[in-house]
MIVOTI-283308 format. One record per residue (C-alpha): x, y, z; residue in one letter. Coordinates in steps of 0.001 Angstrom, whole numbers. Example, Ala and Ser with C-alpha at 12.3 -4.5 7.8 and 13.67 -1.06 7.14 Angstrom:
residues 2
DRENDREN       u       v       w type
DRENDREN   12300   -4500    7800    A
DRENDREN   13670   -1060    7140    S
end
This chain:
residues 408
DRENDREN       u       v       w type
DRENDREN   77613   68983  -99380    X
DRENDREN   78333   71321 -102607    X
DRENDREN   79532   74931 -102030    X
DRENDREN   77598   75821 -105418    X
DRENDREN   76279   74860 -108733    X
DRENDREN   77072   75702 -112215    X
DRENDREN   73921   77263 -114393    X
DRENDREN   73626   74267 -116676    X
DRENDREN   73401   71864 -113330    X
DRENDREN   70203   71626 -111741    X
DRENDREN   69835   73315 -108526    X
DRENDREN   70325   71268 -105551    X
DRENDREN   67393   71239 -102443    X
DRENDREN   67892   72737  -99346    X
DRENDREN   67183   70620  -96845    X
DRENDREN   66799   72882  -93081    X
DRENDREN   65955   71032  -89986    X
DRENDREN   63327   73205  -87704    X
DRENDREN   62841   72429  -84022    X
DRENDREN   59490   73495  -81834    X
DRENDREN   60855   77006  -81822    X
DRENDREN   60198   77848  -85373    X
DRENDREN   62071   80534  -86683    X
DRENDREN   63978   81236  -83400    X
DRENDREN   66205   78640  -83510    X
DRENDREN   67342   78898  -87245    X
DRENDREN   70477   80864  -87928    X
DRENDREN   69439   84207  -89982    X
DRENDREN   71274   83126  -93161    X
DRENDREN   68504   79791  -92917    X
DRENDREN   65324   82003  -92543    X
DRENDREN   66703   84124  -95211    X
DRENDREN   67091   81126  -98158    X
DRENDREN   63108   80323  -96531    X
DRENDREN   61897   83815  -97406    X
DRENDREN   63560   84364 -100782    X
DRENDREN   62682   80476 -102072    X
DRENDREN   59936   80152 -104247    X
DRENDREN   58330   76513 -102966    X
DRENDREN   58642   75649  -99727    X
DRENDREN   58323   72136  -98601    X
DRENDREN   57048   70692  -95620    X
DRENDREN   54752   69545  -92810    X
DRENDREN   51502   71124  -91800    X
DRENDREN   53115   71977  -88716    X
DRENDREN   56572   73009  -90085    X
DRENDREN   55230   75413  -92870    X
DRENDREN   52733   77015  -89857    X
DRENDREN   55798   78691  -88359    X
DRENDREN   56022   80882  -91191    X
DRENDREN   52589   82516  -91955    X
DRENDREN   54412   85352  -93982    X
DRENDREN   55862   83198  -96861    X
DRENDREN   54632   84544 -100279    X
DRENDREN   55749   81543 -102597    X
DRENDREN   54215   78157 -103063    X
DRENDREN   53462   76334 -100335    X
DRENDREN   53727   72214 -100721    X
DRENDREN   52820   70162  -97822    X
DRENDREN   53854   66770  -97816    X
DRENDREN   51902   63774  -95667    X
DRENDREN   51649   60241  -96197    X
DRENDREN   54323   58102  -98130    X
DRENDREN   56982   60983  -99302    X
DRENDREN   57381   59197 -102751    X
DRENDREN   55414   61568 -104585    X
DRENDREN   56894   64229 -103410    X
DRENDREN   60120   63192 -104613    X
DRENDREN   58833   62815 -107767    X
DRENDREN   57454   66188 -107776    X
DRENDREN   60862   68243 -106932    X
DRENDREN   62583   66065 -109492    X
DRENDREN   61056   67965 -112289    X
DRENDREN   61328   71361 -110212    X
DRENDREN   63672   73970 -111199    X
DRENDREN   62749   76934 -108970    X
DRENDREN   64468   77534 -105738    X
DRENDREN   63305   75083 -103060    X
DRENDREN   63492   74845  -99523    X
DRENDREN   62484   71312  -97302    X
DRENDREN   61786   71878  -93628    X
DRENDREN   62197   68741  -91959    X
DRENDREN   62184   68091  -87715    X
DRENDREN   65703   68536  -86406    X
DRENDREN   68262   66755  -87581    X
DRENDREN   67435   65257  -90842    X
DRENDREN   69926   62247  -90918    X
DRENDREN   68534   61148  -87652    X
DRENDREN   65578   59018  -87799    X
DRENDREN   64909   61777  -90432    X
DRENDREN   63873   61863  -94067    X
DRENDREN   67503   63298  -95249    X
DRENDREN   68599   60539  -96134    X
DRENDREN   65917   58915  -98010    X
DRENDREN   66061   62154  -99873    X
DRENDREN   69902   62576  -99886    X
DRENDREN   69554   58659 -102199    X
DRENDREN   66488   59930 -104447    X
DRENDREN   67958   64153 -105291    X
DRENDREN   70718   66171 -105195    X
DRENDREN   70259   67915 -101669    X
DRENDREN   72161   70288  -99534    X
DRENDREN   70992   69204  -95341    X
DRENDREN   71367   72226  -92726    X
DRENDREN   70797   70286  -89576    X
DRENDREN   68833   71541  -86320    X
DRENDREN   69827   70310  -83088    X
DRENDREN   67796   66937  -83000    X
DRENDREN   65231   65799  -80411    X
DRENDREN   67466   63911  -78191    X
DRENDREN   70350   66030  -78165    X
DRENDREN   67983   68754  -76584    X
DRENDREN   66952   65677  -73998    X
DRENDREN   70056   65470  -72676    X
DRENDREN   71319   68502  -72594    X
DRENDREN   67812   69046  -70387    X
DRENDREN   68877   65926  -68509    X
DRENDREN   72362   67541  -68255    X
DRENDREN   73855   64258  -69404    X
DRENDREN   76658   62797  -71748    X
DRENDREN   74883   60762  -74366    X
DRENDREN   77656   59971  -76455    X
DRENDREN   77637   56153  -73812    X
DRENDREN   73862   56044  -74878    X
DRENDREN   72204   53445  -77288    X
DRENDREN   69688   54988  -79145    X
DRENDREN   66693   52921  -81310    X
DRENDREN   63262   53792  -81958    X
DRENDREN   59788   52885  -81779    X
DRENDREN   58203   55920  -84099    X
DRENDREN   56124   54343  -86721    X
DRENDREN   57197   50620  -86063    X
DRENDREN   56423   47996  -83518    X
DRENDREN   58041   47729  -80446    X
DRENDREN   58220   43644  -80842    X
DRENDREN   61735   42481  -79821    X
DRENDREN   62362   45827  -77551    X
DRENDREN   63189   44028  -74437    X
DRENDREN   66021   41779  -75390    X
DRENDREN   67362   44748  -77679    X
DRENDREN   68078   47246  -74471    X
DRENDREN   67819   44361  -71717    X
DRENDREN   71594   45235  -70157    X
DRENDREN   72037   48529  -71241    X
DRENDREN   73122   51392  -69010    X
DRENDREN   71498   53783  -70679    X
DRENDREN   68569   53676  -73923    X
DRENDREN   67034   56728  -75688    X
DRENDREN   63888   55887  -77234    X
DRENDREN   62020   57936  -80165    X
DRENDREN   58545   56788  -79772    X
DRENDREN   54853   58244  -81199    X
DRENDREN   51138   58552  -80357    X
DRENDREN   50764   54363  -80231    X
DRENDREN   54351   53940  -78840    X
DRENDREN   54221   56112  -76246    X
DRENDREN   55567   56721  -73267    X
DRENDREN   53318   54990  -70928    X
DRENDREN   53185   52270  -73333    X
DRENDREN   57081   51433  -73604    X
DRENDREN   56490   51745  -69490    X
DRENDREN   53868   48673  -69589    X
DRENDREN   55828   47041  -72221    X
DRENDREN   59015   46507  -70012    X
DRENDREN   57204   46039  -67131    X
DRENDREN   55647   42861  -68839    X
DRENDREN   59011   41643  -68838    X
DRENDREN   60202   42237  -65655    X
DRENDREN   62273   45424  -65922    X
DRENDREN   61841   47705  -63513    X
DRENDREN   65109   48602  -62672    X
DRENDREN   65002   51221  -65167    X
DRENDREN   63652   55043  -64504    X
DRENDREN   62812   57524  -66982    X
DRENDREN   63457   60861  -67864    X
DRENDREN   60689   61894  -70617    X
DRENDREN   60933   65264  -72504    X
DRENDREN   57692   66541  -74646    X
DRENDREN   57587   69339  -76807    X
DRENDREN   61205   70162  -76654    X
DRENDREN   61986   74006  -77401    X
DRENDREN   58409   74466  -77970    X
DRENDREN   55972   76719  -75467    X
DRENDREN   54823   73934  -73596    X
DRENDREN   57877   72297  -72973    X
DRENDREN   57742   69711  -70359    X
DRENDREN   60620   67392  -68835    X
DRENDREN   60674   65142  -65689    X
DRENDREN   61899   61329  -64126    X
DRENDREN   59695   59071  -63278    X
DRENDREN   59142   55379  -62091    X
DRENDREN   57986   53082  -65174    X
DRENDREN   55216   52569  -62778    X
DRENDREN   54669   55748  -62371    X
DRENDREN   55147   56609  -66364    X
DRENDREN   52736   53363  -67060    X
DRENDREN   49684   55505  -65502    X
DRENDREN   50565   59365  -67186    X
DRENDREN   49681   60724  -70463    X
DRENDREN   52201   62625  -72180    X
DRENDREN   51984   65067  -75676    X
DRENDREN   52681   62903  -78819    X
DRENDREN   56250   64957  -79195    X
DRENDREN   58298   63376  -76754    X
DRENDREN   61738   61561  -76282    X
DRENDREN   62146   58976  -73504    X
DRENDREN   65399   57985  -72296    X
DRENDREN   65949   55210  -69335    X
DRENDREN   68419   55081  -67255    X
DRENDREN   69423   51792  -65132    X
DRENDREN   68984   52947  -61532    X
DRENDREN   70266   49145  -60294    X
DRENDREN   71815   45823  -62003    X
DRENDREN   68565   43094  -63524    X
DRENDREN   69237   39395  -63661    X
DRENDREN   71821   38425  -66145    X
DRENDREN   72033   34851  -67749    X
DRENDREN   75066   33532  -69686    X
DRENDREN   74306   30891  -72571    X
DRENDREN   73527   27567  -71460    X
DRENDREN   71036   28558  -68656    X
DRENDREN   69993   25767  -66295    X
DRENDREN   67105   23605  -67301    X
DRENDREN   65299   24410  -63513    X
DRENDREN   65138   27659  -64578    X
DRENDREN   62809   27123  -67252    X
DRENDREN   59105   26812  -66399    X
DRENDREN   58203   23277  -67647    X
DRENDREN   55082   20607  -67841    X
DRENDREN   54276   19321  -64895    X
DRENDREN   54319   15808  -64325    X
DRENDREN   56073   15554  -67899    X
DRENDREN   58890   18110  -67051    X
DRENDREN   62067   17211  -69138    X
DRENDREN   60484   18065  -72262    X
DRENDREN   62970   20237  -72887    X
DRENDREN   66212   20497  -74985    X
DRENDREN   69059   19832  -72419    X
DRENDREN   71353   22286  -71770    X
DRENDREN   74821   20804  -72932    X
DRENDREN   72491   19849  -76432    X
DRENDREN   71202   23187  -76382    X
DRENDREN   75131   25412  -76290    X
DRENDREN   75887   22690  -78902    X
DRENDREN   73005   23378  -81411    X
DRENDREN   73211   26856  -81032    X
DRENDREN   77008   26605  -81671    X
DRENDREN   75906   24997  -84547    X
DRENDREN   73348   27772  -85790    X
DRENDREN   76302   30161  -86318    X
DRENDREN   73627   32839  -84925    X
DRENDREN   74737   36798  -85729    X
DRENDREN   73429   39952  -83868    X
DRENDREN   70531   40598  -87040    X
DRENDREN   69690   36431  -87684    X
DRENDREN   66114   35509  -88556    X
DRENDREN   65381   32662  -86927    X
DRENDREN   62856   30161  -86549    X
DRENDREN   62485   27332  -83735    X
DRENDREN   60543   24563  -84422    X
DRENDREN   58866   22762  -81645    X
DRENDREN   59938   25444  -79029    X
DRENDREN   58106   23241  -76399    X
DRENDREN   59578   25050  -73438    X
DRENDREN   60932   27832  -75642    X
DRENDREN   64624   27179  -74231    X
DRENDREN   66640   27347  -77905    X
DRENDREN   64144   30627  -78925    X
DRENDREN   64879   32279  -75563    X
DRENDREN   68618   31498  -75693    X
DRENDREN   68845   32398  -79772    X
DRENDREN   66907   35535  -79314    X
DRENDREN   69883   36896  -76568    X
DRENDREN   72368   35836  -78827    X
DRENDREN   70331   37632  -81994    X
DRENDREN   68831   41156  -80309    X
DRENDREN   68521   43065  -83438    X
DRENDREN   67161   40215  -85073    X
DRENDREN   63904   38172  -84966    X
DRENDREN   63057   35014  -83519    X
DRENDREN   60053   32824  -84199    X
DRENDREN   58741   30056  -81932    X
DRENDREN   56211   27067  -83055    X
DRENDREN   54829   24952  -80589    X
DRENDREN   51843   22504  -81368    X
DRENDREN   51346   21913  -77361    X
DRENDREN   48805   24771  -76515    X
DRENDREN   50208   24047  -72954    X
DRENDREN   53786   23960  -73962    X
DRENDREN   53635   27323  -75420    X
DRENDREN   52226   29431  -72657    X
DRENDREN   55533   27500  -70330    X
DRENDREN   57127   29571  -73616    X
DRENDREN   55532   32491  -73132    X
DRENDREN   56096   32945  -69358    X
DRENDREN   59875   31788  -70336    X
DRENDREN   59957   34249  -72810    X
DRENDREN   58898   37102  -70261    X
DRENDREN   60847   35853  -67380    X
DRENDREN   64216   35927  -69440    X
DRENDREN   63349   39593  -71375    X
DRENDREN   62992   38237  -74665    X
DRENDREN   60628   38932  -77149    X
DRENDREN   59424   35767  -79385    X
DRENDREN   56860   35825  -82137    X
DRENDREN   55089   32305  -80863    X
DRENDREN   52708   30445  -83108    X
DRENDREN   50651   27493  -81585    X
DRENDREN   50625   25460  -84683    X
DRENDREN   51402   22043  -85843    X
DRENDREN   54900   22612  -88180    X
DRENDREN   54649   23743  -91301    X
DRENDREN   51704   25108  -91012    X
DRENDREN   51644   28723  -90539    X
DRENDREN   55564   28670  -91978    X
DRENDREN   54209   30900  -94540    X
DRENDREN   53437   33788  -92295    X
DRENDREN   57059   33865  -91152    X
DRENDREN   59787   35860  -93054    X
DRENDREN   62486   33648  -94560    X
DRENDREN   65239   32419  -91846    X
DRENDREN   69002   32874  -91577    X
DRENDREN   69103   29888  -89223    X
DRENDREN   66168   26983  -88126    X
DRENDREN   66524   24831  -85149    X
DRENDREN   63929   22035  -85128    X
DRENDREN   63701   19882  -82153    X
DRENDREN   60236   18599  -82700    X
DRENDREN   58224   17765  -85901    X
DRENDREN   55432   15798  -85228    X
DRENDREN   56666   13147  -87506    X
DRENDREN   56574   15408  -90282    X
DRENDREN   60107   15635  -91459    X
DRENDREN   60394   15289  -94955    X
DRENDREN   58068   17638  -95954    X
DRENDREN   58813   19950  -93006    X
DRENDREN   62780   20133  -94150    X
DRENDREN   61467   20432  -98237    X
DRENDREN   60006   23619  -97045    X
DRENDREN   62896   24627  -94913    X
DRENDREN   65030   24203  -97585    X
DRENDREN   63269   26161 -100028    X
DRENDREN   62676   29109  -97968    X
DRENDREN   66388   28954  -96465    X
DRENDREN   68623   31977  -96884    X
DRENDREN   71788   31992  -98672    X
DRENDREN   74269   30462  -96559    X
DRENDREN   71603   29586  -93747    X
DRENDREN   71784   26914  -91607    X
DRENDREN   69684   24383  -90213    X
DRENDREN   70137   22287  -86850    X
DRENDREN   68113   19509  -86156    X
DRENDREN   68461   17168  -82842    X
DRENDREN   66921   13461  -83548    X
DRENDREN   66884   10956  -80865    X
DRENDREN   65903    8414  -83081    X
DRENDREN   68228    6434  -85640    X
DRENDREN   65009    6384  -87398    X
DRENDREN   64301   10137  -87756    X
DRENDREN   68757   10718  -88014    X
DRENDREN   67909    8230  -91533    X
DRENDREN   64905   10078  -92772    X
DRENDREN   66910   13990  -91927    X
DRENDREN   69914   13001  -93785    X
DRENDREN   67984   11402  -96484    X
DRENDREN   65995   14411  -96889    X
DRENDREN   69334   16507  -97065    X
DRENDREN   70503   14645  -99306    X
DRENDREN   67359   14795 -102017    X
DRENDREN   67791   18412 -101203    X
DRENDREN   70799   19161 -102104    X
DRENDREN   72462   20245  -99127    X
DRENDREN   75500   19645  -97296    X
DRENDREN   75403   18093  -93431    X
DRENDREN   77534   16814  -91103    X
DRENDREN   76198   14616  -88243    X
DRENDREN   77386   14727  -83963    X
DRENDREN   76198   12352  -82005    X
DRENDREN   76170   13520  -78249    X
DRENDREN   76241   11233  -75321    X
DRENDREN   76169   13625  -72126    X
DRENDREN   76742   12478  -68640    X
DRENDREN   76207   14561  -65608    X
DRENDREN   77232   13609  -62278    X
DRENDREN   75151   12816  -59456    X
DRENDREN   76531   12264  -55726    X
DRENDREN   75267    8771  -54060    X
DRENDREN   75716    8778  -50386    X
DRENDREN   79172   10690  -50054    X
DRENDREN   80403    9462  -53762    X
DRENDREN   79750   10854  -56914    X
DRENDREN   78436    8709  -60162    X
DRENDREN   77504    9576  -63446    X
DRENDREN   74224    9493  -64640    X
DRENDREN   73901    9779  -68874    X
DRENDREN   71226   11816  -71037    X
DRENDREN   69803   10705  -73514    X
DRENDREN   72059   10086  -76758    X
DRENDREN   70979   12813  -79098    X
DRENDREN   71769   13355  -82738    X
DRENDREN   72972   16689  -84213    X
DRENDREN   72019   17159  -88093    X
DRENDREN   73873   20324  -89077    X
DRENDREN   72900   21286  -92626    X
DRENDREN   73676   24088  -95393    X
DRENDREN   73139   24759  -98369    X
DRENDREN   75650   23902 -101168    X
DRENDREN   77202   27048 -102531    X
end
């Protein structure tokens, strides 16, 4: 932040952050550069707490861009009122990348919710839902000690409350504060039960707070514990295959992913715990297979985008994937992979398990015509299995692991 500009420079915008209190909580020197600007910038609700202003008034709503482009040609004094703190989950920064700013930040939202909590939240994670979709939520904050949420009118609090419960996690409470500073200020804990049933003022943080420890799974959960198809259950990828292809994925925290016959979901569930601030998406051609993935999905807190389709069709509606694991195709392999391939990222990979020498031929021949590298593992797992009071070995099925990238 500049201490000044020179005459010939242009003029840089100040940026103040402005809580519920209006001009109370400003410092005297802020409400003095508001009263001696000439344009002052801001919401509906922000320029309302100062009916006296005699300058220009610009309100800005909508998509900010043309706002920007606005105070790029303007020369007179300006001041931008923006909520709180404008580098959090504020427009500072967009502005900070688009003019030549000066930001004078408020206290923000959630550092008033914990001081009203009378909390540390320096141990906190903090995300939000304003003005995006809470999809992938639960395995995000599944864990966590303690989440603060931003949220808005669709978002809100009663609807994060449903949203977790749908996934089983209840062992969270929540403190919820609305209007924060303002008149009607309102703060209080409740049950997500409880929360799930109230209606609360649009302005509002939520913070939960685990009140008692929620399953945990490592990777390589058991294959029991995955709802299956009944009388066909084993249609699933085995365990010691699955840690192996995963392994193989290379996964980060932020992977796109895509699982091709998910059947059971077990390689989604397990990807999207090892990705939580990614996105994982799930095709399953079985209509009956998928909802055994959606009840997976919900019983192990992770949040899949599932498609009941018949791979690749409805590929396109996916965003391009850091990593594909495909352990069905529906005989479909060579034109599944072409597409694959095309729409793989830089330095993506793809796993894909054949139990076939038939479809290991076809996957490596398509690799090949695509111009990527692989490198084949064939698995033979055993498991043992007592018989009367001695133990045998009884094997899996031999399995083929295609690991594939792209040449560089």
């Amino acid at each position: 932040m500049g201490n000044g500009t020179g005459s010939d420079e242009k003029k840089r915008l100040k940026v103040i952050g402005i809580g519920d209190d209006g001009q109370a909580g400003l410092l005297p020197l802020y409400r003095e550069w508001i009263n001696q600007c000439e344009l002052l910038v801001g919401g509906e609700r922000h320029l309302g707490f100062f009916p006296e202003f005699e300058g220009e008034r610009l309100v800005y709503q909508g998509g900010l861009a043309a706002v920007v482009d606005r105070l790029k040609a303007e020369t007179r004094d300006t001041v931008l009122l923006a909520s709180g703190d404008p580098l959090f989950y504020g427009i500072g920064g967009y502005l900070a990348n688009k003019l030549p700013v000066e930001i004078y930040p408020n206290l923000s939202s959630l550092q008033l919710a914990f001081a009203r909590m009378g909390e540390s939240w320096q141990d906190a994670m903090v995300t939000s839902v304003h003005g995006r979709s809470m999809k992938g939520l639960a395995q995000r904050i599944d864990g966590r000690a303690k989440v603060a949420l931003l949220t808005d009118e669709e978002n809100s609090p009663s609807a994060i409350a449903r949203y977790l419960l749908s996934f089983g996690m209840d062992e969270y409470e929540a403190f919820v504060a609305e209007n924060l500073a303002g008149a009607d200020e309102r703060t209080g804990w409740y049950t997500l039960a409880d929360m799930a049933e109230q209606v609360f003022s649009p302005l509002n943080v939520v913070i939960l707070r685990k009140r008692a420890d929620g399953p945990q799974w490592a990777l390589g959960i058991a294959d029991d514990e995955f709802i299956q198809r009944k009388p066909d259950k084993g249609l699933i990828t085995k365990r010691e295959i699955r840690v192996l292809s995963i392994a193989n994925l290379q996964l980060r925290d932020d992977s796109t992913v895509w699982d091709i016959g998910t059947c059971t979901g077990s390689v989604a569930i397990e990807a999207a715990r090892i990705a939580r601030n990614g996105q994982v998406f799930a095709v399953e051609k079985n209509a009956d297979d998928l909802e055994n993935c959606r009840q997976n999905m919900h019983k192990f807190r992770t949040d899949l985008t599932l498609l009941h389709s018949k791979a690749p069709a409805g590929l396109e509606q996916f965003p391009d994937p850091d990593a594909v694991f495909i352990g069905g195709s529906g005989g479909e392999i060579r034109e599944l992979l072409h597409i694959i391939c095309t729409r793989l990222k830089p330095n993506g990979r793809i796993v894909l398990n054949a139990a076939t020498i038939e479809n290991l031929y076809e996957a490596t021949q398509a690799f090949q015509e695509e111009g990527f590298d692989f490198q084949v593992t064939l698995a033979q797992i055993a498991r043992s299995k007592p018989i009367l009071n001695l133990t045998r070995f009884e094997g899996l099925n031999p399995i083929y692991l295609i690991t594939a990238n792209r040449k560089v």
